[in-house]
N, C-alpha and C positions, 0 to 999 in steps of 0.2 A: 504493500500500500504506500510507501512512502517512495519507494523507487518511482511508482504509478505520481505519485503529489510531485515528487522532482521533475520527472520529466515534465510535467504541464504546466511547472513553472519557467521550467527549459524557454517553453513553447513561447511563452508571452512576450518578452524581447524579439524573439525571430519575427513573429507577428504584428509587433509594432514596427519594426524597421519595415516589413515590409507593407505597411498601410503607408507608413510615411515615404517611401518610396513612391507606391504608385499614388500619392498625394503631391508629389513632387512633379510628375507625370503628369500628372493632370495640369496644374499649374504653367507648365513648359508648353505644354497642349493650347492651353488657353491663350498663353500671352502668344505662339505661333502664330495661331486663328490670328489677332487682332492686330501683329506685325507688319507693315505695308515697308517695299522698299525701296524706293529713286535712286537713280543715276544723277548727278546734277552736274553741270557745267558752270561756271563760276569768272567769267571773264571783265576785266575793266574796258576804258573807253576805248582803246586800242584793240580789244580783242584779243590780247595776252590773258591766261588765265592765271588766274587767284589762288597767290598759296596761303596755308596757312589759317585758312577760316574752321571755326569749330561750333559749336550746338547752338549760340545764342545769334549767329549769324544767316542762318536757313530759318525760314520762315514756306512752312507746306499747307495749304488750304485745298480741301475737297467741296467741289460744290459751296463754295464760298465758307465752310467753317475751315478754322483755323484748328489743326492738328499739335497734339506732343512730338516735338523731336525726341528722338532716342540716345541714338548713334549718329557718330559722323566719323567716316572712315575714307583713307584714300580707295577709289575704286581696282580694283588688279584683276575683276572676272574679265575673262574672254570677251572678245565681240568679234558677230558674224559683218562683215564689211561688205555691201553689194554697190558696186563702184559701175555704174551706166554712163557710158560713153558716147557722146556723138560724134559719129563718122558718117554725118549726110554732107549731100552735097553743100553746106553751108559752113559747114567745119573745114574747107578746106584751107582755107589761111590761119586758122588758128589750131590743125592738128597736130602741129612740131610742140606746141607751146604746151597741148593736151595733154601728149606723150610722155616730156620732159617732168611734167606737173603728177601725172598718175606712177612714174616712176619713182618720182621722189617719196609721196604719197606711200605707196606699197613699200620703200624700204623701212620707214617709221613705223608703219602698223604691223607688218607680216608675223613678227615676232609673237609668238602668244594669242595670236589671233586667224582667224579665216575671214582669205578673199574671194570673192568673186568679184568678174570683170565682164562685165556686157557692151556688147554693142547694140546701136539703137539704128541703123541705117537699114530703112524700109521693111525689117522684124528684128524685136529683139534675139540678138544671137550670141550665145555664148563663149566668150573667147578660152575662159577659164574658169574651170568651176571652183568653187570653193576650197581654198588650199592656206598654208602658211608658208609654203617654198619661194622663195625669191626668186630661185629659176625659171619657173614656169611663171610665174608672174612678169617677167619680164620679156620673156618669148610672146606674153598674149600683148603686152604693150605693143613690143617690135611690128604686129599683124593690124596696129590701127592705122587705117588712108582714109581718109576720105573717099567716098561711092560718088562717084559723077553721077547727076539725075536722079541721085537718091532722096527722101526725105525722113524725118526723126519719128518715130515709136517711142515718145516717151511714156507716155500712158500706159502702153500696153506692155512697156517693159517693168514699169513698178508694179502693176497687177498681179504677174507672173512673178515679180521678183517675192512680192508680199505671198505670194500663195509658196514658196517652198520653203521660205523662213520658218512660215507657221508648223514647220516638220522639223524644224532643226532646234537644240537644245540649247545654245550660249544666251549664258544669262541679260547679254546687251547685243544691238542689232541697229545696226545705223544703214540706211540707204542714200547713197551718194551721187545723186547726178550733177553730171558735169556738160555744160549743152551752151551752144550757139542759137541766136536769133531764129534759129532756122524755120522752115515748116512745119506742122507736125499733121502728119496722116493719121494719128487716133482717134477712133470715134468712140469715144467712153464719156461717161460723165464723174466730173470732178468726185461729188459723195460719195459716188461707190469705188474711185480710186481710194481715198482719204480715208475710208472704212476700213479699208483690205489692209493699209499702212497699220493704222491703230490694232487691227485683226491682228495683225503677225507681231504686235509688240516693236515696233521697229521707229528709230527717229529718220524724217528727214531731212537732209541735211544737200538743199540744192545750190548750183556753183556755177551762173550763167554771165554766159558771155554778151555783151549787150542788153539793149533794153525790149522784152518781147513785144510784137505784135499783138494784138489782142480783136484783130478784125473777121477772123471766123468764126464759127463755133466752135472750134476745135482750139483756135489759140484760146480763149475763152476760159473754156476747160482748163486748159492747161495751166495759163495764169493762176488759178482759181486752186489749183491743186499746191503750185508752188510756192503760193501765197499762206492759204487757211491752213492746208495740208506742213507745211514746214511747223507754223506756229501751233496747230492742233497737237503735233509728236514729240514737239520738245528739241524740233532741228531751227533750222535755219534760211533765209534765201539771203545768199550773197550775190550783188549784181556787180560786174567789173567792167570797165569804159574800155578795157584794150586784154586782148587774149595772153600779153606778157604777163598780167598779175597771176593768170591761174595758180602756177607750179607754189607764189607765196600764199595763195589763198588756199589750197590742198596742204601747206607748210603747217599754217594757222590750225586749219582744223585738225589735224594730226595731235597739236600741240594741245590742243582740246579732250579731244579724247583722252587722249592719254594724259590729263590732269583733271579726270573728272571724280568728285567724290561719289559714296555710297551712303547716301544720307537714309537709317532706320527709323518708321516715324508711328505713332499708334492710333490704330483706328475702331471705333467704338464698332459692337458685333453690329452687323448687320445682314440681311437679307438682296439687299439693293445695293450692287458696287456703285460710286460715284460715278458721274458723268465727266466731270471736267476734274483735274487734277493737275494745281497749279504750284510753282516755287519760285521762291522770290528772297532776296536777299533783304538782310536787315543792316549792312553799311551802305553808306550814300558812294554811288560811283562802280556799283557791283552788279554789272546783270547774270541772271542764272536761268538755266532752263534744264527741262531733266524730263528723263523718260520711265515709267519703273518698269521695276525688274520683269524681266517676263516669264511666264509661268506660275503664275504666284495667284494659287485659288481666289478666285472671286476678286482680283483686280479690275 
């Protein structure tokens, strides 16, 4: 009887560790659930990026409430790079400048990261798929000319690019076009590009040369896309007066990425993910833009 009393006092330590355990379990469970995580970009007026900032600096609102920061870390996950090319007939004077600019470009990001490299002259085509080899990255630059008679597929190169993102697993996904004034042959509408972008978790981040057209329907769109579409994802539209800036403007945003933080921010349970999700810095002279993580249930 007493050996029988020992052991079932044995018992009650085992038994409380283990309540406390998966009480702990739980806990970790819960604060996962209500975890939300951003990518942020962080640049002054210049468009150099911002070292140095920490929790009381990020400012994140969903649907206009004002969230807890958590965490602020430098970002180091992976990103999937999908780098759209124009090689139409309109690219032709400024495809040396392209070349030079996507080269520099891919040597800054390859490392720790996947690229793809498209072309966009009369169907999206792929030069390279998805790799972090400098070699072959550099072999698919070598293959961009300009298509005489050709014109741009940019729409339907983002469509296509958002549709195979949404299979791929890095936790950040940037889409890069890089395009001239040129024409553009797609007949898509701006919303349902700009949806497919947000669908695949991806920012854009577009890099034109001159100032587009906007006299078809189709420029229209496309404005429309590189406009709402840059600001809806957390990217950008850079507009350049002369195709010599590209290679510093592909410098810039390299420099971007790769000094973006991973700000952890908390969000109350809910049913209903937010619609719009915004960040903003809290020094004067700081702009920020951010994308979150993707994959992250009910973002």
């Amino acid at each position: 009887m007493r050996a029988a009393f020992a052991f079932r006092l044995a018992l009650i330590p085992a038994l409380a560790a283990c309540v406390a355990a998966a009480g702990a379990r739980d806990l970790l469970a819960q604060a996962g659930v209500r975890e939300r995580t951003i990518f942020v970009s962080a640049v002054d007026g210049r468009g150099d990026p911002v070292d140095g900032l920490g929790l009381p600096d990020f400012i994140v609102t969903e649907d206009g409430r004002r969230r807890e920061v958590l965490r602020v870390s430098p970002a180091v996950e992976p990103i999937d790079i999908a780098l759209l090319v124009d090689n139409s007939a309109s690219a032709e004077r400024a495809i040396s400048s392209i070349r030079d600019g996507v080269r520099g470009f891919v040597t800054q990001m390859a490392v720790g990261n996947q690229i793809a490299l498209v072309a966009l002259a009369d169907r999206p085509t792929i030069l390279v798929d998805y790799t972090s080899s400098p070699e072959r990255l550099a072999q698919g630059t070598g293959r961009l000319f300009a298509m005489n008679g050709s014109g741009m597929t940019l729409l339907d190169a983002i469509l296509e690019v958002s549709a195979g993102l949404r299979r791929r697993e890095a936790p950040r996904a940037v889409i890069v076009p890089v395009i001239t004034n040129g024409v553009e042959f797609t007949n898509r509408y701006a919303r349902d590009v700009i949806a497919a972008v947000r669908g695949a978790g991806a920012a854009l981040h577009a890099i034109v040369v001159g100032h587009l057209p906007i006299g078809t329907t189709e420029e229209r769109e496309r404005a429309m896309v590189l406009d709402a579409g840059t600001r809806e994802t957390g990217g950008q539209h850079v507009t350049l007066l002369t195709e010599s800036a590209i290679e510093q403007a592909l410098l810039r945003l390299a420099r971007e990425l790769t000094s973006q933080y991973k700000v952890v921010y908390g969000r109350p349970e809910s049913l209903i993910p937010p619609d719009k999700i915004e960040v903003r810095s809290a020094r004067p002279g700081v702009t920020m833009r951010g994308a979150p993580m993707r994959g992250q249930a009910g973002a």
